[in-house]
C-alpha positions in Angstrom: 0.0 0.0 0.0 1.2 3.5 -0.8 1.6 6.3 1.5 -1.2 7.9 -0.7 -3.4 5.0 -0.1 -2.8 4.9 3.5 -3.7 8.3 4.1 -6.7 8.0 2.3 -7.7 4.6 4.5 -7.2 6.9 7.1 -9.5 9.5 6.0 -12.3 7.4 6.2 -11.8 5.8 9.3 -10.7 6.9 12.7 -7.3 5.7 13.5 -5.5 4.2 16.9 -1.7 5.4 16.4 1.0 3.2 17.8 4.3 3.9 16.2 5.9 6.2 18.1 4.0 8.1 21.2 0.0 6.3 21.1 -2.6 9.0 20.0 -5.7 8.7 18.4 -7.3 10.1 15.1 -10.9 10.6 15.5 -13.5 12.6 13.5 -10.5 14.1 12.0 -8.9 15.5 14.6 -6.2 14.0 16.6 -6.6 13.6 20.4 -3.9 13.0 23.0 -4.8 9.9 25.1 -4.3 10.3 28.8 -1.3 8.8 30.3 -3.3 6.0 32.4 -5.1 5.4 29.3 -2.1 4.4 27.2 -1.8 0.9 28.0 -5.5 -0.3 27.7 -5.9 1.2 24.4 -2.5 -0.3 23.3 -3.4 -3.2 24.7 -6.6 -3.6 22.6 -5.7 -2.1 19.5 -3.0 -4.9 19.1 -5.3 -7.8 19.8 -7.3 -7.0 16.7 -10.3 -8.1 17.9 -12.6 -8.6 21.2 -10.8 -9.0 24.4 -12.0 -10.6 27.7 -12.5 -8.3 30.1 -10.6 -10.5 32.6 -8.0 -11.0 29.9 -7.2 -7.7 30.2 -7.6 -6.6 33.5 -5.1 -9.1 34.6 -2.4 -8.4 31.7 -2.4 -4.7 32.7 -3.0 -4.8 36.5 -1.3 -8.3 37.8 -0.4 -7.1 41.2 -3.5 -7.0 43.3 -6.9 -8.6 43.8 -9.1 -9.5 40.3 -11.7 -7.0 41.8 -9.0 -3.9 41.9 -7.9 -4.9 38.5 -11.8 -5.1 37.5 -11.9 -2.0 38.7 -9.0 0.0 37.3 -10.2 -1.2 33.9 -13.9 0.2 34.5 -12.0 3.5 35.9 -9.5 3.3 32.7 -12.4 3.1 29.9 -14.2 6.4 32.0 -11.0 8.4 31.9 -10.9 7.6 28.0 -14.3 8.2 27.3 -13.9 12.0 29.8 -11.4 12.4 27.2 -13.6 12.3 23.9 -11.9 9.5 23.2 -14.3 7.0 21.7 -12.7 4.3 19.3 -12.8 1.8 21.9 -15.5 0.2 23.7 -16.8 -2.4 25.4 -19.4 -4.8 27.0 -19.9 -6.8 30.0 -17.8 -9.2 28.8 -14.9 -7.5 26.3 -13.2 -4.7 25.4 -12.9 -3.7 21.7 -12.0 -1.2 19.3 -15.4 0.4 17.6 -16.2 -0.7 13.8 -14.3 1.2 11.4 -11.6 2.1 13.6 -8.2 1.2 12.1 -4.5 1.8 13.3 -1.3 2.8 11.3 0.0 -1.1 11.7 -2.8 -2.7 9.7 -1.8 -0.7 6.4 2.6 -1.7 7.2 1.5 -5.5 8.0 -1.3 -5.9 4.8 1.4 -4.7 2.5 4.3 -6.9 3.9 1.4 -9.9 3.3 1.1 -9.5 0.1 4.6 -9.0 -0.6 5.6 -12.4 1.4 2.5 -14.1 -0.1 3.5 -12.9 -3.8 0.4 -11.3 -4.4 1.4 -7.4 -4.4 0.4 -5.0 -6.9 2.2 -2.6 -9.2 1.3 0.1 -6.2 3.4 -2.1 -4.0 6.4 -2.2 -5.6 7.8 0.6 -3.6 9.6 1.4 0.0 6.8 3.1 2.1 8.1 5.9 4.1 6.6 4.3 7.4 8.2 0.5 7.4 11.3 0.9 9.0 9.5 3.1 12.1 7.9 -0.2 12.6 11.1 -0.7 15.1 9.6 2.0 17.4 6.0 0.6 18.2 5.2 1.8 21.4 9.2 2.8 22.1 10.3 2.6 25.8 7.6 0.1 26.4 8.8 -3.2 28.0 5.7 -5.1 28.8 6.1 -8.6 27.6 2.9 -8.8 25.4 4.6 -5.5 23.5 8.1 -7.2 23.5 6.5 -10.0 21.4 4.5 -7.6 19.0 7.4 -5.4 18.1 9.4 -8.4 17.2 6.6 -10.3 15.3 5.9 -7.2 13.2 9.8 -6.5 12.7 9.9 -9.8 11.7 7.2 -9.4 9.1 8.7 -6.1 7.5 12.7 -7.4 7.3 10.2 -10.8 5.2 8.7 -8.2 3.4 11.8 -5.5 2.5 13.8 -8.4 1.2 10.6 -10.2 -1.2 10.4 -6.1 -2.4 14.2 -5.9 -2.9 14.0 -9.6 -4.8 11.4 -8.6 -6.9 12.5 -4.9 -7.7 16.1 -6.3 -8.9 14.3 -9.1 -10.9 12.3 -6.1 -12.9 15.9 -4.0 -13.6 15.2 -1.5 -10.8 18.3 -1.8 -8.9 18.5 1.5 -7.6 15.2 0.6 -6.0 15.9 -2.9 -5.0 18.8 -1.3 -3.2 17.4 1.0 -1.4 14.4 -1.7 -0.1 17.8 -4.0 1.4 18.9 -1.1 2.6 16.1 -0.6 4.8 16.2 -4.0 5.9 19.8 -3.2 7.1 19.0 -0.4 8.9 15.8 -2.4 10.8 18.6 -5.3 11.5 21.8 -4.8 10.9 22.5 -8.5 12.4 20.3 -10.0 9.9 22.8 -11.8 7.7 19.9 -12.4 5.0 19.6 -8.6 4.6 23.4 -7.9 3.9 23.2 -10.6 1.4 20.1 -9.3 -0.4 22.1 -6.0 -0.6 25.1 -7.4 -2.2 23.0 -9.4 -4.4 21.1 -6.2 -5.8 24.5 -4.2 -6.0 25.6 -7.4 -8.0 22.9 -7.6 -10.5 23.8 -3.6 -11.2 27.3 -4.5 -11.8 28.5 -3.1 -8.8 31.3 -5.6 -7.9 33.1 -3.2 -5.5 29.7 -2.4 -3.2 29.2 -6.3 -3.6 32.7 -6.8 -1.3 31.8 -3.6 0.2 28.6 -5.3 1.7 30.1 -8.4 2.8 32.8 -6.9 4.5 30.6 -4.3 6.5 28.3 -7.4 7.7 31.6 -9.3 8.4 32.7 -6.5 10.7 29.7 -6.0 12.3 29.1 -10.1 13.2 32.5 -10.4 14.1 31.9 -7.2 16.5 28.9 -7.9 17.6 28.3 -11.6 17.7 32.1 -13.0 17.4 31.1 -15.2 14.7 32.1 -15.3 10.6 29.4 -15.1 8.0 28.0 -18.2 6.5 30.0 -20.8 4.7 26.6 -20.1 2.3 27.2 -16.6 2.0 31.0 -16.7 1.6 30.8 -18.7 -1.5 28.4 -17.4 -2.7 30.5 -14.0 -2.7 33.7 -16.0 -4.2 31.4 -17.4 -7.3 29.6 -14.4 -8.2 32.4 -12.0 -8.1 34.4 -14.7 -10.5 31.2 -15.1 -12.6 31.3 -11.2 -13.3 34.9 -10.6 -13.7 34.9 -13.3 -16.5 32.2 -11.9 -17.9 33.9 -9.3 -18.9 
């Protein structure tokens, strides 16, 4: 999805926002959500779907009774609504956000889907602005059911910028399928798969230099960082590929 089409999906919806600091898009306007409210709406917006009540009341308030946690839900869903904040409701037995209420991660993971599925259209086949902010959902947050989100969407977009930097390359638009490794790079510069795709796309642009230049920067950094070599894989396939093009010419 393009960034045009996002902020059109936007337009007609009202929008939970949870890269970066959470705030809410509703009616158009953009509302600041109060800071005992952050968690609860967080918390529901990344279920995508109903969530027990008791569910949670005992992920966000563990320490205590199940009748204070109860309760500091009931007191949470006031504050938001004494806030005009309205995109999420609930019933005597869930919380949930209200129909046709989005947020800016549903746009970033439906577009790495179709990439990873191979079913992505023409519109995209390019690097959206937002995918590598996807690395500060809900920053400075360290509650284990945000842990596991941020890494599951990370996950999802480093799949995604590599299938875009594959395909790109494939279709002769290198300096495109460069810039999509690229990002992958900067989202995990450990990820040995995305310094390969690199050199591979700097490869297929004859680039032989930026090929080495690729390896070695990943060498450096896994020898730094890790203490290990690269791959026996990605080793030879540097050695073959750099003698394929030098006898090529």
């Amino acid at each position: 999805m393009s960034v045009a089409d996002l902020e059109s999906r936007q337009a007609s919806s009202d929008v939970v926002y949870l890269l970066g600091k959470p705030a809410v898009l509703q009616d158009g306007q953009l509302l600041v959500v109060p800071e005992g409210c952050k968690r609860l709406l967080a918390f529901v917006a990344l279920q995508r779907g109903r969530v027990d009540r008791r569910l949670a009341a005992g992920s966000l308030w563990p320490d205590g009774s199940e009748d204070r946690a109860a309760g500091n839900l009931r007191t949470t869903l006031w504050r938001l609504r004494s806030a005009g904040i309205t995109v999420l409701d609930s019933d005597k037995l869930s919380v949930f956000l209200r129909e046709r209420t989005t947020t800016d991660l549903d746009a970033l993971c439906e577009w790495a889907d179709r990439l990873i599925a191979g079913t992505a259209t023409e519109t995209d086949m390019h690097v959206p602005e937002w995918t590598t902010t996807v690395a500060e959902l809900l920053p400075g947050w360290y509650d284990e059911w945000v842990i596991f989100e941020r890494e599951r969407i990370r996950q999802r977009m480093l799949h995604a910028l590599e299938v875009l930097s594959h395909v790109l390359r494939a279709d002769g638009r290198y300096g495109e399928a460069i810039d999509a490794a690229m990002d992958a790079v900067a989202v995990e510069p450990l990820r040995e798969s995305a310094h390969r795709v690199l050199a591979e796309a700097h490869l297929a642009e004859g680039n032989c230099v930026e090929v080495q230049r690729a390896y070695l920067r990943y060498r450096e950094i896994a020898h730094r960082e890790l203490g290990i070599e690269p791959s026996w894989g990605f080793q030879a396939w540097l050695q073959e590929s750099v003698l394929a093009q030098s006898h090529s010419r």
